[in-house]
C-alpha positions as CSV (number, residue, x, y, z in Angstrom):
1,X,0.0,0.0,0.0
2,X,2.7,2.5,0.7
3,X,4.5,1.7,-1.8
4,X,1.8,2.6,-4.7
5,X,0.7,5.2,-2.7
6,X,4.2,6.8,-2.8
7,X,4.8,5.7,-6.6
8,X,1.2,7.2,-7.3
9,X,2.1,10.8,-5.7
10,X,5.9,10.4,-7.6
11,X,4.0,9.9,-11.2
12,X,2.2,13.4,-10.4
13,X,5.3,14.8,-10.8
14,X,4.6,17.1,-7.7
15,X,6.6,17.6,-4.7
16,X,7.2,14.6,-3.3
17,X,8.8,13.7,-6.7
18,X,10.8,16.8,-6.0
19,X,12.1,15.6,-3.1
20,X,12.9,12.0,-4.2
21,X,14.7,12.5,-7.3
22,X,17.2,15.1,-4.9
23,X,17.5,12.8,-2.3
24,X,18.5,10.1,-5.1
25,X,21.0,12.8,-6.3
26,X,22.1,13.4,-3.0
27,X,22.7,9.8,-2.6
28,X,24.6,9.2,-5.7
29,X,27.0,12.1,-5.3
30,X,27.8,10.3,-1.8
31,X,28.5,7.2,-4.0
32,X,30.4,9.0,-6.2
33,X,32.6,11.0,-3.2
34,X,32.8,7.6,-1.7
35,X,34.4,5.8,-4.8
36,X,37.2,8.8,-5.2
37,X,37.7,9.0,-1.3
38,X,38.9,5.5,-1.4
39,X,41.1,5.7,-3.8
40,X,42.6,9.2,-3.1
41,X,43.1,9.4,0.9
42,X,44.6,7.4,3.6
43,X,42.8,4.6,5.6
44,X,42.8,6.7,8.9
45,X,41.1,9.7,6.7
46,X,38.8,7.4,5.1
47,X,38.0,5.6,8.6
48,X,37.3,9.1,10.3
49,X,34.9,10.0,7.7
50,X,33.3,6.6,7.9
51,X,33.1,7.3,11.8
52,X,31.9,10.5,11.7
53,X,28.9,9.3,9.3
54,X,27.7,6.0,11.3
55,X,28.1,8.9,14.2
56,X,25.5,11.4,12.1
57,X,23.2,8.1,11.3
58,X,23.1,7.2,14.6
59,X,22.4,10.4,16.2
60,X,25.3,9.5,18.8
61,X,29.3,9.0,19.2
62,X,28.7,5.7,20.9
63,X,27.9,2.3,18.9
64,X,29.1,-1.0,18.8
65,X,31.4,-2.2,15.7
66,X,33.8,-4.9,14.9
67,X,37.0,-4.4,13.3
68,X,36.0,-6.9,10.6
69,X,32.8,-5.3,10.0
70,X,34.8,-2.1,9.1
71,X,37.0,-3.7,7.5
72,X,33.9,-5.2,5.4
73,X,32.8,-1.6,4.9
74,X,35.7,0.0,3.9
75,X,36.8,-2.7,1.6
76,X,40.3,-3.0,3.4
77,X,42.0,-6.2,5.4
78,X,41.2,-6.0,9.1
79,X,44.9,-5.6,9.9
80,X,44.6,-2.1,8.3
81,X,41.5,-1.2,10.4
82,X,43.8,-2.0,13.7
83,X,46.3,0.3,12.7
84,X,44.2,3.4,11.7
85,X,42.2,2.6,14.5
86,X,44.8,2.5,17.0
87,X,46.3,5.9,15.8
88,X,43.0,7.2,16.4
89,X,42.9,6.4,19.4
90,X,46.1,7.0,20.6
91,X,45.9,10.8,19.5
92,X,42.8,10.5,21.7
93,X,39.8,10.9,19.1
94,X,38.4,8.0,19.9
95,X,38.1,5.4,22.4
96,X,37.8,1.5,20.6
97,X,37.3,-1.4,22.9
98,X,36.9,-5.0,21.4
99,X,33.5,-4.2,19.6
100,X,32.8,-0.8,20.7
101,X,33.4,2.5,19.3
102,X,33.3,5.9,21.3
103,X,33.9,9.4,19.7
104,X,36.0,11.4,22.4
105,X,36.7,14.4,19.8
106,X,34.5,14.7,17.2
107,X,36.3,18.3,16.4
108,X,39.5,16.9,16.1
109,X,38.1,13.7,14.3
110,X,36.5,15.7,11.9
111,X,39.9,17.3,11.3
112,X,41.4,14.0,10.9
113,X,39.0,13.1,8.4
114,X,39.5,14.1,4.7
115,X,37.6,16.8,2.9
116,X,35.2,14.5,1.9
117,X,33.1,14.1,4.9
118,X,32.2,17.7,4.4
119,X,31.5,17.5,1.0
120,X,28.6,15.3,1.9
121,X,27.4,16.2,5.3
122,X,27.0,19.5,3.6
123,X,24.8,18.0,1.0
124,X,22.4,16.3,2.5
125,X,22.4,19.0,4.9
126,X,21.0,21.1,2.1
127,X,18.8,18.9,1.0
128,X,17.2,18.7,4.3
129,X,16.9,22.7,5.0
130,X,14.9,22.8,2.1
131,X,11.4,23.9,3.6
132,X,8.6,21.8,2.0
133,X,7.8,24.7,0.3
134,X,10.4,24.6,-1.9
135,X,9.3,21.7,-3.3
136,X,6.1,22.3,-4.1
137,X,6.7,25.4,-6.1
């Protein structure tokens, strides 16, 4: 039922239609700043940004992970994780137990992190300030 109801307001080609195809753009230029993050920037950048986004999702800078599943989501052997997770750590902007992350300094994480994290935060940022107005003009 939702699902024809949302496809039947999309095909009127009003403002929820609006909304969804920016949202899909939003989406795809994160995919897109993804793929060049990996391949230009370091593993402890790359793992701050990815930190700093489960962070945003979550709503908080506490939440259990695994190395491996990092590891997983970064596309990197877990050895690699342990290192740029360590360093982390040890310049205190973050606090890893077995299976547990804790952001101590998101400020200085956020430093840490490459430009990239910025790039998107600040795009789906703007796509949510958009008052539902704007969408329906």
């Amino acid at each position: 039922y939702i699902f024809t109801t949302t496809k039947t307001e999309f095909d009127r080609g009003g403002a929820i239609q609006k909304l969804l195809l920016h949202y899909v753009k939003t989406v795809y230029l994160e995919v897109a700043q993804c793929a060049a993050c990996n391949r230009l920037h370091t593993l402890e950048e790359r793992l701050s940004r990815w930190l700093l986004t489960v962070a945003d999702r979550l709503n908080s800078d506490e939440f259990p992970l695994t190395q491996e599943f990092i590891s997983q989501m970064l596309g990197v052997r877990r050895s690699g994780v342990t290192v740029a997770a360590h360093a982390l750590s040890k310049a205190g902007l973050i606090n890893y137990r077995r299976g547990h992350i804790k952001i101590l300094n998101r400020e200085a994480l956020e430093a840490s992190s490459c430009e990239c994290y910025q790039v998107i935060k600040n795009e789906y940022a703007r796509l949510l300030s958009n008052s539902p107005q704007h969408y329906c003009d």
